[in-house]
Biopython code that builds the backbone (N, CA, C, O; Angstrom):
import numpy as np
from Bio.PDB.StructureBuilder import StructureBuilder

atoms = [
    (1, "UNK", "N", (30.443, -68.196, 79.286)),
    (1, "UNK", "CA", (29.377, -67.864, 78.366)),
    (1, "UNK", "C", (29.966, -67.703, 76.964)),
    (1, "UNK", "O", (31.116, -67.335, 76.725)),
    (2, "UNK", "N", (28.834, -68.094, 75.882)),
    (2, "UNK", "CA", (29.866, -68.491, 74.912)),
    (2, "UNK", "C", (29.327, -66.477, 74.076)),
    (2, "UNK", "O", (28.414, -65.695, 74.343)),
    (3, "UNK", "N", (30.767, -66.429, 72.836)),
    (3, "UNK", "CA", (30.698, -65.179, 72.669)),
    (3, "UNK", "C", (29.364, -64.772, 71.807)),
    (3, "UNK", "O", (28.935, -63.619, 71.852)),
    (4, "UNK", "N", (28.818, -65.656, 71.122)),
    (4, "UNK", "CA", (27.721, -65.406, 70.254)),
    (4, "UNK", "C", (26.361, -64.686, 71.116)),
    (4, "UNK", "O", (25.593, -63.828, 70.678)),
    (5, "UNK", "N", (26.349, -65.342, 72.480)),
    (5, "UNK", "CA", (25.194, -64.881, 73.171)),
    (5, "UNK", "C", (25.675, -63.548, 74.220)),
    (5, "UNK", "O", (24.760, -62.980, 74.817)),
    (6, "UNK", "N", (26.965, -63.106, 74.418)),
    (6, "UNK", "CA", (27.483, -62.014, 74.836)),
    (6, "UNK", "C", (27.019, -60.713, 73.576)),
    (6, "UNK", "O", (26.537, -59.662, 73.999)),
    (7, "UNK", "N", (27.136, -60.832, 72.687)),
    (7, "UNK", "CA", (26.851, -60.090, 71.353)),
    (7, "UNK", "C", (25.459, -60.100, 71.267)),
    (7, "UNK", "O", (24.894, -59.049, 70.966)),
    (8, "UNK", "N", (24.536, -61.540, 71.571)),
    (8, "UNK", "CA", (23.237, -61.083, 71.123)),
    (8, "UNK", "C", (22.805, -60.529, 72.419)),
    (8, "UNK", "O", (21.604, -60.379, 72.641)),
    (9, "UNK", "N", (23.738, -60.203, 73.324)),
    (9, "UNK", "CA", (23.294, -59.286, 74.888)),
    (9, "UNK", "C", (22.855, -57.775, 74.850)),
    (9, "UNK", "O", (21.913, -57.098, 75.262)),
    (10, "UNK", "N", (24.183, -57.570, 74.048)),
    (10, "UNK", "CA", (24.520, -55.993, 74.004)),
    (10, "UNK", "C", (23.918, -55.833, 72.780)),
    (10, "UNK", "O", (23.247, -54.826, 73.005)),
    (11, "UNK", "N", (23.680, -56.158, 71.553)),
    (11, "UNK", "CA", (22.798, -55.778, 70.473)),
    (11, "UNK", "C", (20.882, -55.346, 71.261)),
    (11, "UNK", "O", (20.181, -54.393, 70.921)),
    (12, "UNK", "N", (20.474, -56.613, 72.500)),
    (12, "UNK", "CA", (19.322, -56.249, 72.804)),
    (12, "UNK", "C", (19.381, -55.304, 73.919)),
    (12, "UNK", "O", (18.360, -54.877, 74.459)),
    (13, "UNK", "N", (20.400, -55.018, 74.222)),
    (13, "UNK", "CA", (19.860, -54.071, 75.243)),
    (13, "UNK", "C", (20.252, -52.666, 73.907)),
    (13, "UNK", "O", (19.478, -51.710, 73.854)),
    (14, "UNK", "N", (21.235, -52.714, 73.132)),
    (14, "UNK", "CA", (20.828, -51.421, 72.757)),
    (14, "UNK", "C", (19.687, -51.032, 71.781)),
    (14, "UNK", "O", (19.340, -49.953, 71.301)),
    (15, "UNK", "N", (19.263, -52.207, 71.669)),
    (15, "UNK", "CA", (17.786, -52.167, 70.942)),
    (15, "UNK", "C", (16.772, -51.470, 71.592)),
    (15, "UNK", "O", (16.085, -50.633, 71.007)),
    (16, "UNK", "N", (16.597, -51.838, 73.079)),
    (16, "UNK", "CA", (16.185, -51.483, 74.111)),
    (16, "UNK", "C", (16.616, -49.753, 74.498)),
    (16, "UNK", "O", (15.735, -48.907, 74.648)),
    (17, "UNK", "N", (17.730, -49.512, 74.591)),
    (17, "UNK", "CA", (18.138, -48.073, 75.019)),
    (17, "UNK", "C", (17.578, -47.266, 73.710)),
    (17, "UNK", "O", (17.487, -46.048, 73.868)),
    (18, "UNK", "N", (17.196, -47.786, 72.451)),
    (18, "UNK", "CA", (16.936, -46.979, 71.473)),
    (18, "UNK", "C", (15.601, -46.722, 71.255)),
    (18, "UNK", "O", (15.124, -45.691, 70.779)),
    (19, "UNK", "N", (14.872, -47.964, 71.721)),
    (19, "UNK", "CA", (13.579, -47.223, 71.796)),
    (19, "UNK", "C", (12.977, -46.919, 72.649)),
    (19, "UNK", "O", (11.778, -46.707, 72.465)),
    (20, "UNK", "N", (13.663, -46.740, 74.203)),
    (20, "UNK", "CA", (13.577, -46.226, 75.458)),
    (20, "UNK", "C", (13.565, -44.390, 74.847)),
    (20, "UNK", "O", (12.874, -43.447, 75.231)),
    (21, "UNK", "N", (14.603, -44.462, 73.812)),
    (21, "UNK", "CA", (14.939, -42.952, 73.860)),
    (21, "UNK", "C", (13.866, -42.513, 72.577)),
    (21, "UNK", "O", (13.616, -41.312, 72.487)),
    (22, "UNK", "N", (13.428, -43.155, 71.897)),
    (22, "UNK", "CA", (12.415, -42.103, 71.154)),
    (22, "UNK", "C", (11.200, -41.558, 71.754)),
    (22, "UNK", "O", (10.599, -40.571, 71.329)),
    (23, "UNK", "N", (10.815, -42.391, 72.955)),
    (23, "UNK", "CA", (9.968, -41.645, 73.313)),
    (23, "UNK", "C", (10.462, -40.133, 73.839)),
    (23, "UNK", "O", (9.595, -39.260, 73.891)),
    (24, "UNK", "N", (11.477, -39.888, 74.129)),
    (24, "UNK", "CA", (11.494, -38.246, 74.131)),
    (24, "UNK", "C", (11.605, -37.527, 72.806)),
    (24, "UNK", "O", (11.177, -36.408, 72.523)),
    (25, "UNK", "N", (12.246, -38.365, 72.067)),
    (25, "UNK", "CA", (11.792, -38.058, 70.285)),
    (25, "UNK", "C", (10.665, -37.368, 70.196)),
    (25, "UNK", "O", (10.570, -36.154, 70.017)),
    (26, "UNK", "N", (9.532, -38.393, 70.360)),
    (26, "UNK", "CA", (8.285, -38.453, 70.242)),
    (26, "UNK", "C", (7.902, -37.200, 71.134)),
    (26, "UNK", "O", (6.923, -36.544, 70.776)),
    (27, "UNK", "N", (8.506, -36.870, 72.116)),
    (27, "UNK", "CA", (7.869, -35.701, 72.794)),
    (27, "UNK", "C", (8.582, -34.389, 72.287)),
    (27, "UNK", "O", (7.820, -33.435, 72.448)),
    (28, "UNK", "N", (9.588, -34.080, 71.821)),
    (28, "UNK", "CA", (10.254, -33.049, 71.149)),
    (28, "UNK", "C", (9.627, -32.721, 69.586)),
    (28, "UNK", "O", (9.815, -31.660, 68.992)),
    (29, "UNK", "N", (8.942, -33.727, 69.130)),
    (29, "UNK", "CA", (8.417, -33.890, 68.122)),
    (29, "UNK", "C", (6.770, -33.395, 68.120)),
    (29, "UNK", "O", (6.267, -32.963, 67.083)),
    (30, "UNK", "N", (6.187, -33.480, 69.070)),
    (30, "UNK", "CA", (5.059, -32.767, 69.761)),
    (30, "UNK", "C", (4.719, -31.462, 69.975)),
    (30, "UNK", "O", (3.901, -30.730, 69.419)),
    (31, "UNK", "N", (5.746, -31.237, 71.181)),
    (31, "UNK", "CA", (6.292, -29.433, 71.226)),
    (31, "UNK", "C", (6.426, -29.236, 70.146)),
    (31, "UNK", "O", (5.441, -28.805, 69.547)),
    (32, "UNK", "N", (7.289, -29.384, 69.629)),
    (32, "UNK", "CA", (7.331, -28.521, 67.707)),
    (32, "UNK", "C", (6.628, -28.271, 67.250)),
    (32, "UNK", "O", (6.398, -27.133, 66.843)),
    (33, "UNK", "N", (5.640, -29.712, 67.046)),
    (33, "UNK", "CA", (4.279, -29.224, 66.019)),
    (33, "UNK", "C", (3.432, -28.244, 66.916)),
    (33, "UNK", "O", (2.887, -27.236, 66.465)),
    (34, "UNK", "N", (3.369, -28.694, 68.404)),
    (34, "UNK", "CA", (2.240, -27.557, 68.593)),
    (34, "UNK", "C", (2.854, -26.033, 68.703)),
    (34, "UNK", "O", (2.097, -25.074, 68.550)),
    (35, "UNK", "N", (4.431, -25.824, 69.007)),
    (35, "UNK", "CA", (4.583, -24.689, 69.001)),
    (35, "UNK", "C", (4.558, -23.897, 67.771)),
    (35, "UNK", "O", (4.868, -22.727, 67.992)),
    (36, "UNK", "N", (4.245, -24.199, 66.333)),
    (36, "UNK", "CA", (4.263, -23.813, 65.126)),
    (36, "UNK", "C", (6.162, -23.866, 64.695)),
    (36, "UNK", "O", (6.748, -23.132, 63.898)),
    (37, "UNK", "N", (6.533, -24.579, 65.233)),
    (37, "UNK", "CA", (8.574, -24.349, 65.089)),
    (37, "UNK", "C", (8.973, -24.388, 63.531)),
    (37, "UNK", "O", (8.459, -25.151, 62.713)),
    (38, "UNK", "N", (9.676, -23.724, 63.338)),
    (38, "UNK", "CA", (10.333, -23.212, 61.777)),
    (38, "UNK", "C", (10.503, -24.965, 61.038)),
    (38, "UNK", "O", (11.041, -25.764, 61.805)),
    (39, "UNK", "N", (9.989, -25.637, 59.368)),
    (39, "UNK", "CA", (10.359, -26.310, 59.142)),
    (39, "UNK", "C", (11.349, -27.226, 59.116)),
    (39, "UNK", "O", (11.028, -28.414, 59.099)),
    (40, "UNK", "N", (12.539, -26.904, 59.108)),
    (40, "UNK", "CA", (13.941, -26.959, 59.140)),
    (40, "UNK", "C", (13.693, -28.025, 60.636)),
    (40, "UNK", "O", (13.905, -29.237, 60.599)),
    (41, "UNK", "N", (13.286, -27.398, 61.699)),
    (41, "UNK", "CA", (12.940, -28.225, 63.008)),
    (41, "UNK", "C", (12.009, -29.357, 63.365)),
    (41, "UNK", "O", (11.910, -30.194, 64.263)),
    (42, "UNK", "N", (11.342, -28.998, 62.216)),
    (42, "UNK", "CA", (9.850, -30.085, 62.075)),
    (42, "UNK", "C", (10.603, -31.373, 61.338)),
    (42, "UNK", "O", (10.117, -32.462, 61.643)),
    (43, "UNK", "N", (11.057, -31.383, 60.962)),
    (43, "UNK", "CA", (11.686, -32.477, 59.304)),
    (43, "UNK", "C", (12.694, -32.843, 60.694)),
    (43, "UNK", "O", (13.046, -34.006, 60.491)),
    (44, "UNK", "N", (13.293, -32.390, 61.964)),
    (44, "UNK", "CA", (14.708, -32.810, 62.330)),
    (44, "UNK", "C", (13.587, -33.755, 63.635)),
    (44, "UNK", "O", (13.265, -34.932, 63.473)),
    (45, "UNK", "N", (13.383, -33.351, 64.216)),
    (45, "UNK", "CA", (11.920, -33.472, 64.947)),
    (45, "UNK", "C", (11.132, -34.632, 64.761)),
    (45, "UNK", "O", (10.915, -35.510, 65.596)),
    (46, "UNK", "N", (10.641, -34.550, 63.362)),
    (46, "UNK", "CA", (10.083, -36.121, 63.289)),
    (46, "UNK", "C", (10.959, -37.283, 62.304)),
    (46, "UNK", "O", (10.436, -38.294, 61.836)),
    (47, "UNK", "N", (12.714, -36.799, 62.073)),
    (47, "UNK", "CA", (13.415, -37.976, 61.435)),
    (47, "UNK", "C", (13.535, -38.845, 63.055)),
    (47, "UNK", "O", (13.244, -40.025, 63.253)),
    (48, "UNK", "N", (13.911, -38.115, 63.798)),
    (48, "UNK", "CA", (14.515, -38.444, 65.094)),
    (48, "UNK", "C", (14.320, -39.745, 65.266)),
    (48, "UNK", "O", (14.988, -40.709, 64.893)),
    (49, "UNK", "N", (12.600, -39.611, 66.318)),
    (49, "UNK", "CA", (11.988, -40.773, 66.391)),
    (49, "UNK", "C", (11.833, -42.192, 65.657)),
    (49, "UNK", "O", (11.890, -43.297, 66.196)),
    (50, "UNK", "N", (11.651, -41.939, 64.472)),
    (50, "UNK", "CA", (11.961, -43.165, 63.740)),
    (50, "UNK", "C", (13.086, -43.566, 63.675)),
    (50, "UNK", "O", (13.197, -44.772, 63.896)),
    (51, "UNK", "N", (14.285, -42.852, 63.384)),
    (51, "UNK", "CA", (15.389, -43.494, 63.262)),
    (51, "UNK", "C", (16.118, -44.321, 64.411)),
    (51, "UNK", "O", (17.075, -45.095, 64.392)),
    (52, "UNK", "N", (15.259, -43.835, 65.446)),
    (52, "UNK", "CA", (15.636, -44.678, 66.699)),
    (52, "UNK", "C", (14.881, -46.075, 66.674)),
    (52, "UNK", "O", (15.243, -47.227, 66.915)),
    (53, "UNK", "N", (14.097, -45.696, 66.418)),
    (53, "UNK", "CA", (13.184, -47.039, 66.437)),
    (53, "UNK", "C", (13.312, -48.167, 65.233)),
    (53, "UNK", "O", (12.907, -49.327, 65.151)),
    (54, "UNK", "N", (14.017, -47.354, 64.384)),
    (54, "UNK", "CA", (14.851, -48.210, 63.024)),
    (54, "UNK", "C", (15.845, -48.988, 63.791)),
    (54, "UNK", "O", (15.747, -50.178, 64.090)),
    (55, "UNK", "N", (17.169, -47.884, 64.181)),
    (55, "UNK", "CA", (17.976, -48.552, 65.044)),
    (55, "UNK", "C", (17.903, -49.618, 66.164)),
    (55, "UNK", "O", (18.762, -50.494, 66.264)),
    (56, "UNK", "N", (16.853, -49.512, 67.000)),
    (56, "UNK", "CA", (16.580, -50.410, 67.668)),
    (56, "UNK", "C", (16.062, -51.985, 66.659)),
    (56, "UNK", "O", (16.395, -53.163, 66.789)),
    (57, "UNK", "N", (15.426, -51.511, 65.990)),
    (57, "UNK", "CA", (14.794, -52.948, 65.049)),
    (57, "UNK", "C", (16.184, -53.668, 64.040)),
    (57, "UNK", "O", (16.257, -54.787, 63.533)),
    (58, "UNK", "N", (17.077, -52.633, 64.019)),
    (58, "UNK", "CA", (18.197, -53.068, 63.518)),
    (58, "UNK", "C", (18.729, -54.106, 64.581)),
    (58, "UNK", "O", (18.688, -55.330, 64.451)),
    (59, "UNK", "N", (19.109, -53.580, 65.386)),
    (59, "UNK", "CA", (19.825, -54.394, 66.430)),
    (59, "UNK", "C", (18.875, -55.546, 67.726)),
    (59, "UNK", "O", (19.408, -56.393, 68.444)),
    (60, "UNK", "N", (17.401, -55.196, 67.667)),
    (60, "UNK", "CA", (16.868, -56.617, 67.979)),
    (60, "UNK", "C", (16.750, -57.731, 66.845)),
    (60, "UNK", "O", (16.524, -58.907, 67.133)),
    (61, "UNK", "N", (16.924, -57.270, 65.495)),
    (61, "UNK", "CA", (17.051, -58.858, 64.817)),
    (61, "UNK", "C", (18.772, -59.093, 64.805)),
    (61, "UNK", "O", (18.993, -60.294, 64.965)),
    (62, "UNK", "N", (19.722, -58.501, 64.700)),
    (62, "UNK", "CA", (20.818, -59.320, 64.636)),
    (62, "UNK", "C", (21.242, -59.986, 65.753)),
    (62, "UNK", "O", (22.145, -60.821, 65.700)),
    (63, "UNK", "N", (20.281, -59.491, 67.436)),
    (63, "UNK", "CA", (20.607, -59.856, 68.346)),
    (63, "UNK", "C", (19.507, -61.680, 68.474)),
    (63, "UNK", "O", (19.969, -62.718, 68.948)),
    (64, "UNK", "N", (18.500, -61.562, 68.068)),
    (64, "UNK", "CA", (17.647, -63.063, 67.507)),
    (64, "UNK", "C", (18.814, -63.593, 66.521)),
    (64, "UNK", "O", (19.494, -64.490, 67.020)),
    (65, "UNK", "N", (19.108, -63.267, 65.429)),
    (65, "UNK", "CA", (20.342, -63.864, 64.881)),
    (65, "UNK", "C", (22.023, -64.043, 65.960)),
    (65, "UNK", "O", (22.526, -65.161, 66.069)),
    (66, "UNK", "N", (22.466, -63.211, 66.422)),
    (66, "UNK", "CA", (23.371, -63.629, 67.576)),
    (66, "UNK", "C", (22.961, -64.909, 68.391)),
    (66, "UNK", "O", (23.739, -65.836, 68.616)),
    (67, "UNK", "N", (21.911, -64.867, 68.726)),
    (67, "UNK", "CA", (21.757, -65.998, 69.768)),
    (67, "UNK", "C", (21.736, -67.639, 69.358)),
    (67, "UNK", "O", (22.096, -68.626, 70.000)),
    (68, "UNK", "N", (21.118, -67.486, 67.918)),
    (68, "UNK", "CA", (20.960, -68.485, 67.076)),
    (68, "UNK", "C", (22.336, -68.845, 66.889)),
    (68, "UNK", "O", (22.502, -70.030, 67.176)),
    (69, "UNK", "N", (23.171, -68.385, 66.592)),
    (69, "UNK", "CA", (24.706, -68.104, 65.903)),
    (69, "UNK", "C", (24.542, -68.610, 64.654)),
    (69, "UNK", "O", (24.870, -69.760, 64.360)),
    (70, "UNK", "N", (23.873, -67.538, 63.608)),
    (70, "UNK", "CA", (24.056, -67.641, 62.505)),
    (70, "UNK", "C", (25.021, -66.588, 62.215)),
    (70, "UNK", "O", (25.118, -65.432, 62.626)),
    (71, "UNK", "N", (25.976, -67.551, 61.089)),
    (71, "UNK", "CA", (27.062, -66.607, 60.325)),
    (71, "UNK", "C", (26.728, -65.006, 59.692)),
    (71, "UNK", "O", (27.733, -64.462, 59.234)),
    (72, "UNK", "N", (25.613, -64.301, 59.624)),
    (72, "UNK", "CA", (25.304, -63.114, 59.159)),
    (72, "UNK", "C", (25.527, -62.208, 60.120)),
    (72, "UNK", "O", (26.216, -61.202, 59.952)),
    (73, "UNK", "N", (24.690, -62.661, 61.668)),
    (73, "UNK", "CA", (24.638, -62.056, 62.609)),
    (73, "UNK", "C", (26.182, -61.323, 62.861)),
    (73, "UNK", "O", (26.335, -60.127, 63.112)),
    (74, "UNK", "N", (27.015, -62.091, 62.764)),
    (74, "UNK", "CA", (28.422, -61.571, 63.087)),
    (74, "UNK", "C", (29.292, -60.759, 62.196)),
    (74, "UNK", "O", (30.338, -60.183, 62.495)),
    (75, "UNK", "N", (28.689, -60.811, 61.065)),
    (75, "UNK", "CA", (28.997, -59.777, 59.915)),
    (75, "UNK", "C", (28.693, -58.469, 60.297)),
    (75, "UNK", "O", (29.556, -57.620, 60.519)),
    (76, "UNK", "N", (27.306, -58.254, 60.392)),
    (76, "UNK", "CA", (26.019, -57.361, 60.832)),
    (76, "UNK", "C", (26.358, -56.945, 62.101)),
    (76, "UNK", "O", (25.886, -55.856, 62.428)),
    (77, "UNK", "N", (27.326, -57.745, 63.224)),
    (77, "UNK", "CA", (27.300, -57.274, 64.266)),
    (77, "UNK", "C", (28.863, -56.494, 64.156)),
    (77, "UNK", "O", (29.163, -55.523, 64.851)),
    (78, "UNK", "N", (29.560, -56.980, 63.381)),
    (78, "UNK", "CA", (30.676, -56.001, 63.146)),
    (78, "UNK", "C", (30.560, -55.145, 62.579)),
    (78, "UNK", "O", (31.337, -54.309, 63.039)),
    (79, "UNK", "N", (29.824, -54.605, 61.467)),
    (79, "UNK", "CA", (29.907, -53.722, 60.959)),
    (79, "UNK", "C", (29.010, -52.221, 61.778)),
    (79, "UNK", "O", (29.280, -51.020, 61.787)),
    (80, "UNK", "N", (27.865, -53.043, 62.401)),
    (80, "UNK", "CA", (27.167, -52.361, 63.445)),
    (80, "UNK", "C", (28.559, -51.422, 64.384)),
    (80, "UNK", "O", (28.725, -50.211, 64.530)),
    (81, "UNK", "N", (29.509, -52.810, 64.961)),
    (81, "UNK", "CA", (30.113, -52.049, 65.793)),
    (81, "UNK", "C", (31.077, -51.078, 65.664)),
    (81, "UNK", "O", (31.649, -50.543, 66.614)),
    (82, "UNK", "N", (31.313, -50.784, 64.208)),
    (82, "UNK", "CA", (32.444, -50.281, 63.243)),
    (82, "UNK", "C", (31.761, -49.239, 63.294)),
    (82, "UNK", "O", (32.512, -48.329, 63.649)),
    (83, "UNK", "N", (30.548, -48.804, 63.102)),
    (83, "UNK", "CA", (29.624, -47.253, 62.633)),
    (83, "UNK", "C", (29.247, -47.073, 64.253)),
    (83, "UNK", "O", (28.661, -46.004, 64.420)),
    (84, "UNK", "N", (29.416, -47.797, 65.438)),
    (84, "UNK", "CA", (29.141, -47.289, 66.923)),
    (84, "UNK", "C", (30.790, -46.689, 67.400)),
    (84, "UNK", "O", (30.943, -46.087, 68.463)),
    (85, "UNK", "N", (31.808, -46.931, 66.555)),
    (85, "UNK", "CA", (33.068, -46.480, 67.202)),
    (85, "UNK", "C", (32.926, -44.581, 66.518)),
    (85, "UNK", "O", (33.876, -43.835, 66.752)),
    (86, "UNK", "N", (32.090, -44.210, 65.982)),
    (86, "UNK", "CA", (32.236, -42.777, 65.706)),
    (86, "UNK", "C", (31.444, -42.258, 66.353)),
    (86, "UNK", "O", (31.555, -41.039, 66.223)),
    (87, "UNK", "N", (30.185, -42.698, 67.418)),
    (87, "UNK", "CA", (29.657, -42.024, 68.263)),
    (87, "UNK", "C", (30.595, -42.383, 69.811)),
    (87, "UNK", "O", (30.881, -43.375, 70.482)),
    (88, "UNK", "N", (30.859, -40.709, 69.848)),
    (88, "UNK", "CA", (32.033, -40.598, 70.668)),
    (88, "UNK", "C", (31.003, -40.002, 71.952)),
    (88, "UNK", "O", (30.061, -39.293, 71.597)),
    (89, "UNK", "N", (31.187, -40.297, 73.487)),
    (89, "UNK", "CA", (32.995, -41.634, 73.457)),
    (89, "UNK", "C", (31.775, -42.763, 74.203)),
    (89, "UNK", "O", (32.091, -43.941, 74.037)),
    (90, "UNK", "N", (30.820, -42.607, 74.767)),
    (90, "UNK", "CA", (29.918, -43.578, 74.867)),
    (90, "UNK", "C", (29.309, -45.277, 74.389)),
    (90, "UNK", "O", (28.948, -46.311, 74.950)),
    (91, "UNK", "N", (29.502, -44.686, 72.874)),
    (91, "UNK", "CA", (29.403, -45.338, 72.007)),
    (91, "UNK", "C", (30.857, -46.229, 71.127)),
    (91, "UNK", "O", (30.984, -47.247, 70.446)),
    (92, "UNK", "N", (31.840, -45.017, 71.700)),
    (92, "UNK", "CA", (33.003, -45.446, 71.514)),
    (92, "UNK", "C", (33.361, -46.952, 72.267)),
    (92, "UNK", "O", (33.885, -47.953, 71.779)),
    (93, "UNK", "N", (32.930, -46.728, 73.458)),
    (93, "UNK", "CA", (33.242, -47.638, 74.226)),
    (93, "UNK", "C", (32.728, -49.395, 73.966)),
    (93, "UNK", "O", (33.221, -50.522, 74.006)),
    (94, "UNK", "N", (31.304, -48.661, 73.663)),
    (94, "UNK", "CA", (30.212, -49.950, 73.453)),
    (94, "UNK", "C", (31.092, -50.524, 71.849)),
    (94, "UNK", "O", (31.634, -51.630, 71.870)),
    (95, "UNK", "N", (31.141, -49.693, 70.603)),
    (95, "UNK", "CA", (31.514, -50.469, 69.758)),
    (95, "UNK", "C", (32.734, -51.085, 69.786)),
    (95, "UNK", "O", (32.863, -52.169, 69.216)),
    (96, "UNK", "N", (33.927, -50.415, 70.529)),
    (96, "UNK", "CA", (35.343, -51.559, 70.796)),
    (96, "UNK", "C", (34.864, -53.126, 71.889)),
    (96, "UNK", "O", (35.269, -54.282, 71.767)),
    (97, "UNK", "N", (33.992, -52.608, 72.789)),
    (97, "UNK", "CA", (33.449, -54.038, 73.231)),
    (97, "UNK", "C", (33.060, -54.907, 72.240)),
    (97, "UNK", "O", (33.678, -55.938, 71.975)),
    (98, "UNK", "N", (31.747, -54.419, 71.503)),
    (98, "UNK", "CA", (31.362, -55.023, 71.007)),
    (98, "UNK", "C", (32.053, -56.026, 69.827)),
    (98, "UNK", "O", (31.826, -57.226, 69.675)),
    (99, "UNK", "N", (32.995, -55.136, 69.013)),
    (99, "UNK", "CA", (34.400, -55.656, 67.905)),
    (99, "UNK", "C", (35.045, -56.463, 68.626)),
    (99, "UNK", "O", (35.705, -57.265, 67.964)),
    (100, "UNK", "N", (35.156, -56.629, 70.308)),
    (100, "UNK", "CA", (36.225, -57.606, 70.512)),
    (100, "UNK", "C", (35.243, -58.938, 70.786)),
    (100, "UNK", "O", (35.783, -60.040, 70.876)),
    (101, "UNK", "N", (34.218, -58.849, 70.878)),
    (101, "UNK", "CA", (33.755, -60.292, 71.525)),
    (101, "UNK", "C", (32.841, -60.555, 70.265)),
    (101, "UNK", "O", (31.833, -61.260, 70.213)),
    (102, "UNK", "N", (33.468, -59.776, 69.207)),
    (102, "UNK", "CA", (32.348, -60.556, 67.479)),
    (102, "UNK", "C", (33.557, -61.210, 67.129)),
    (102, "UNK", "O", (33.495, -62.399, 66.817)),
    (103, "UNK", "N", (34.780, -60.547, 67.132)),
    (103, "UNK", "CA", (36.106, -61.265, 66.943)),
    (103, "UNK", "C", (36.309, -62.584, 67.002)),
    (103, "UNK", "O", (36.473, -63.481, 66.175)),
    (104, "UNK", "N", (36.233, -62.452, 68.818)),
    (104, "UNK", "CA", (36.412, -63.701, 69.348)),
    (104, "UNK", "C", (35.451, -64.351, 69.157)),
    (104, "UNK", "O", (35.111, -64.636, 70.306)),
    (105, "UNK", "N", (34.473, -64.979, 68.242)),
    (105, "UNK", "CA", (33.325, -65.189, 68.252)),
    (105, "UNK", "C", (33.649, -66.505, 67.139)),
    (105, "UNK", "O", (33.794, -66.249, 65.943)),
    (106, "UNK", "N", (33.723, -67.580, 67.531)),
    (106, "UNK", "CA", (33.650, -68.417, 66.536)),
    (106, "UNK", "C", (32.760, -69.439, 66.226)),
    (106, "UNK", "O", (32.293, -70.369, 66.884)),
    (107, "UNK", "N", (32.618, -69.033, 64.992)),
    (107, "UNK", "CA", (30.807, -69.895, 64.348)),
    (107, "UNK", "C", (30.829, -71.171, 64.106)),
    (107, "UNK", "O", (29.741, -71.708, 63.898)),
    (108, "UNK", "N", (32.024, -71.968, 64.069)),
    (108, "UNK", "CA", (31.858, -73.298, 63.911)),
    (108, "UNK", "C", (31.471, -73.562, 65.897)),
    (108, "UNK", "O", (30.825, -74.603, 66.017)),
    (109, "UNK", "N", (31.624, -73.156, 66.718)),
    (109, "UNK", "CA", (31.592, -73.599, 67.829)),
    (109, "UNK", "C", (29.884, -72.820, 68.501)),
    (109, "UNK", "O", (29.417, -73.307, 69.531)),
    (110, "UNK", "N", (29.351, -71.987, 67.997)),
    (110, "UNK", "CA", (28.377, -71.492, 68.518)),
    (110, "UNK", "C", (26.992, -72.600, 68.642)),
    (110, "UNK", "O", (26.710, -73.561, 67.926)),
    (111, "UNK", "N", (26.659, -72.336, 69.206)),
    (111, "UNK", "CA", (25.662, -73.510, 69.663)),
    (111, "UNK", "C", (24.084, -72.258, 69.639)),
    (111, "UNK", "O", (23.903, -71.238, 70.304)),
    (112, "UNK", "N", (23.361, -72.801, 68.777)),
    (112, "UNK", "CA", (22.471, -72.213, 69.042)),
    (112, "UNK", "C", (21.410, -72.238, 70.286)),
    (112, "UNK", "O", (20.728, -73.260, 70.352)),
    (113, "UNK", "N", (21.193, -71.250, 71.264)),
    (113, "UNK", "CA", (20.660, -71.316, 72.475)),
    (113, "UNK", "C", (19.681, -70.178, 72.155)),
    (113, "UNK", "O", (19.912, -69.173, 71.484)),
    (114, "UNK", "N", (18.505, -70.544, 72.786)),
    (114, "UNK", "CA", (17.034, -69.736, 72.706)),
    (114, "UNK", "C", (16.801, -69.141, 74.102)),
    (114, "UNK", "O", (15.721, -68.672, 74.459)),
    (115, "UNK", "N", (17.745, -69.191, 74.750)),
    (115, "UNK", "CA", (17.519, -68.820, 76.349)),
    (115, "UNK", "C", (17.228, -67.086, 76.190)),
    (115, "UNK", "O", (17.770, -66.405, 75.319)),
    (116, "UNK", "N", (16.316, -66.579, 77.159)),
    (116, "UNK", "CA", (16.164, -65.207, 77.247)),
    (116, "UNK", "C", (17.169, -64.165, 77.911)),
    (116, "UNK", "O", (16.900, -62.964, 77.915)),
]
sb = StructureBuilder()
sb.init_structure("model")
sb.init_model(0)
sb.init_chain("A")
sb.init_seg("    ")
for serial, (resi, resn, name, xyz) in enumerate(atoms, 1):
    if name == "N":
        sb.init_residue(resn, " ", resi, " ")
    sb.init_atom(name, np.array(xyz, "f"), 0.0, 1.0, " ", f" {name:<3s}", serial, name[0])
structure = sb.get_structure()
């Protein structure tokens, strides 16, 4: 399997794990408002949710760009995986995967494939 579509793998599934997880966002964000919870909690409460759902929209278009193998995608997917090596150690893990198979990833040879 070639490396461009290994990268646009793991970009969609964590697109996927990110907006799997706002919906508990979305429910922590609920409780708050109805429990009357101190501002400070309300503002943390409803950044949450969106930013997951940012994150996820981040990483389902570079993963449509991965598959294509356009030259951005692999920029975007390194630098992605550069800011996933400080969420420890989970994330640790996912962004050294991810840095080694953008590496090995070469764009004169990527073939653009639309497969799901």
């Amino acid at each position: 399997m070639e490396n461009n579509i290994k990268v646009a793998r793991v970009h969609r599934s964590l697109s996927w794990l990110y907006w799997v997880l706002s919906v508990p966002f979305f429910a922590l964000l609920a409780f708050a408002w109805m429990r009357d919870a101190p501002p400070n909690l309300l503002v943390v409460s409803f950044a949450l949710p969106f930013a997951a759902i940012g994150m996820g929209a981040i990483h389902h278009l570079v993963a449509n760009a991965a598959r294509l193998g356009k030259p951005g995608a692999r920029l975007a997917s390194l630098a992605l995986g550069t800011l996933m090596l400080f969420s420890f150690p989970i994330g640790t893990i996912i962004g050294v995967y991810l840095l080694v198979i953008t590496a090995n990833w070469n764009i004169q040879q990527a073939s653009p494939k639309v497969a799901a």
